[in-house]
C-alpha positions in Angstrom: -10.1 -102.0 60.3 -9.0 -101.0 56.5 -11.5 -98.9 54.6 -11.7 -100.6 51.3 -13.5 -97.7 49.7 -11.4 -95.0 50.9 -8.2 -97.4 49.4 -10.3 -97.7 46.4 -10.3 -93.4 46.3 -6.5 -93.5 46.4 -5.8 -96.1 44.0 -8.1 -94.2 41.9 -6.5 -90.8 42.0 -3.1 -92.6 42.1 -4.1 -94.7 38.2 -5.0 -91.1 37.1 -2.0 -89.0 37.9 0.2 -91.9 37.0 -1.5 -92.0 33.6 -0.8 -88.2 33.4 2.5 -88.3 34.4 3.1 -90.8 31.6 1.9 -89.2 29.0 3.6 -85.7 29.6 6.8 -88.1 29.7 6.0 -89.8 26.5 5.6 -86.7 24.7 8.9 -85.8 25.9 10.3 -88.5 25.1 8.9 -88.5 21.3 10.1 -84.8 21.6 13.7 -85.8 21.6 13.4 -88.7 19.6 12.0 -87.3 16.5 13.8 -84.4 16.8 16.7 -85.3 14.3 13.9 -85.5 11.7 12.6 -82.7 12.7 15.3 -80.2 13.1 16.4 -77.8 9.6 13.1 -79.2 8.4 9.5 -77.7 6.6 6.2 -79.8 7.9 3.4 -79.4 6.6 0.5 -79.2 9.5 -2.5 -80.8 8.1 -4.9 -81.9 11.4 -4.1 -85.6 10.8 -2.5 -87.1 13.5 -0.5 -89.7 12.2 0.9 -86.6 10.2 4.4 -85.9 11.3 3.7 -82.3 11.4 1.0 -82.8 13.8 2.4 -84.6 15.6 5.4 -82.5 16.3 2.7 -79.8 17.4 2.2 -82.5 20.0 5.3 -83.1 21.3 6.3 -79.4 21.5 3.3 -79.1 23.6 4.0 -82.0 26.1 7.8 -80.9 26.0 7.2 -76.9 26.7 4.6 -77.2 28.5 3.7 -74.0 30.8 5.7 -71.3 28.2 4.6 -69.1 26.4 5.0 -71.4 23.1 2.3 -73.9 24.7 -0.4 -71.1 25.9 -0.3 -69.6 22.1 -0.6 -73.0 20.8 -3.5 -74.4 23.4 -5.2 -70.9 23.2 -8.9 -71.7 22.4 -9.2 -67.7 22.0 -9.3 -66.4 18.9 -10.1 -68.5 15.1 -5.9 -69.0 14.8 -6.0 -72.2 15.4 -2.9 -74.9 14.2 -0.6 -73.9 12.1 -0.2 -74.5 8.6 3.2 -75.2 8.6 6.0 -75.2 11.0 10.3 -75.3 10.7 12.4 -76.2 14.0 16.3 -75.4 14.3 19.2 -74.8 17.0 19.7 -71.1 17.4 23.5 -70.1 17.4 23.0 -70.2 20.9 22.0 -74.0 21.0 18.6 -73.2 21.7 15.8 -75.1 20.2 13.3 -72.8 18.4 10.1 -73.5 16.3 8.3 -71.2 13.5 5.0 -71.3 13.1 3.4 -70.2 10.0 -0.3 -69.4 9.2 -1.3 -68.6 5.8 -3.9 -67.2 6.4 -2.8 -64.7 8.6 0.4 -63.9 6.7 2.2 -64.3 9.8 4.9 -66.5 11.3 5.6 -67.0 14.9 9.1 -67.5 16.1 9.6 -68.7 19.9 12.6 -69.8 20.9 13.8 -71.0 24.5 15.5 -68.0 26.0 18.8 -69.9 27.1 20.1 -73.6 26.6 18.1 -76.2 28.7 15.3 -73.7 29.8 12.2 -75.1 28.2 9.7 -72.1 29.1 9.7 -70.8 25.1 8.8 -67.6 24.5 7.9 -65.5 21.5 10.8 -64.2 19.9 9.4 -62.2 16.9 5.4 -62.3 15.2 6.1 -61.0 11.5 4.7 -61.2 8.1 5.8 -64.2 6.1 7.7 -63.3 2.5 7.6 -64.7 -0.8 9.9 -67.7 -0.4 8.0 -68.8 2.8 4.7 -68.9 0.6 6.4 -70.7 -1.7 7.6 -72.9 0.6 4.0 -73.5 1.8 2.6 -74.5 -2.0 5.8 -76.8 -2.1 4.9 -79.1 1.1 1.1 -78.7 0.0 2.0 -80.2 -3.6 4.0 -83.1 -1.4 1.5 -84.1 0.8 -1.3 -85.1 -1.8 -3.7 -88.0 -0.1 
């Protein structure tokens, strides 16, 4: 005779990594879909999610996920928190790469995947930002007035 509530435990646990499974995919997927928009481009990080800054913090995150890049931004252990603003290009290479920039630490955060195709990004160079970034940064704040 069938179990019914051990069948209900595996449908269970099945629904859940099938939801998870999805939604690393969908980020992904928005990953390489918005990445056109993205790429050569200054966004503004603001904490809104329907901001497309935010919401390529996101997408790196599902699309990186277990590098270096995804650790620094999920790490819950210091007060860095998001950053303010971010730029994504192709590295001579063909590698996608991602600069993070926080104001408030003067610093920007380059990580860059270490050859074509390998998604494990890692930290390429932590430096002080200069004057055109901070100008840069009261540029895209003067945009995104709400």
């Amino acid at each position: 005779m069938i179990n019914c509530y051990n069948m209900y435990k595996c449908f269970k646990k099945a629904i859940v990594l099938f939801s998870i499974i999805i939604c690393v995919s969908c980020n992904a997927y928005m990953h390489g879909y918005t990445w056109t928009k993205a790429q050569n481009s200054y966004h503004l990080v603001t904490g809104d999610k329907n901001n497309f800054g935010d919401q390529r913090i996101k997408y790196n995150k599902g699309f990186h996920r277990n590098s270096a890049l995804y650790n620094f931004l999920d790490c819950n252990c210091n007060s860095r928190g998001l950053p303010d603003f971010i730029y994504e290009y192709k590295s001579k290479t063909q590698c996608k790469g991602i600069q993070l920039y926080y104001v408030k630490l003067d610093s920007v955060f380059i990580f860059e995947e270490p050859r074509r195709g390998n998604l494990q990004s890692i930290l390429k160079v932590a430096r002080k930002m200069d004057n055109i970034e901070h100008q840069t940064y009261e540029q895209l704040k003067t945009k995104y007035i709400r």
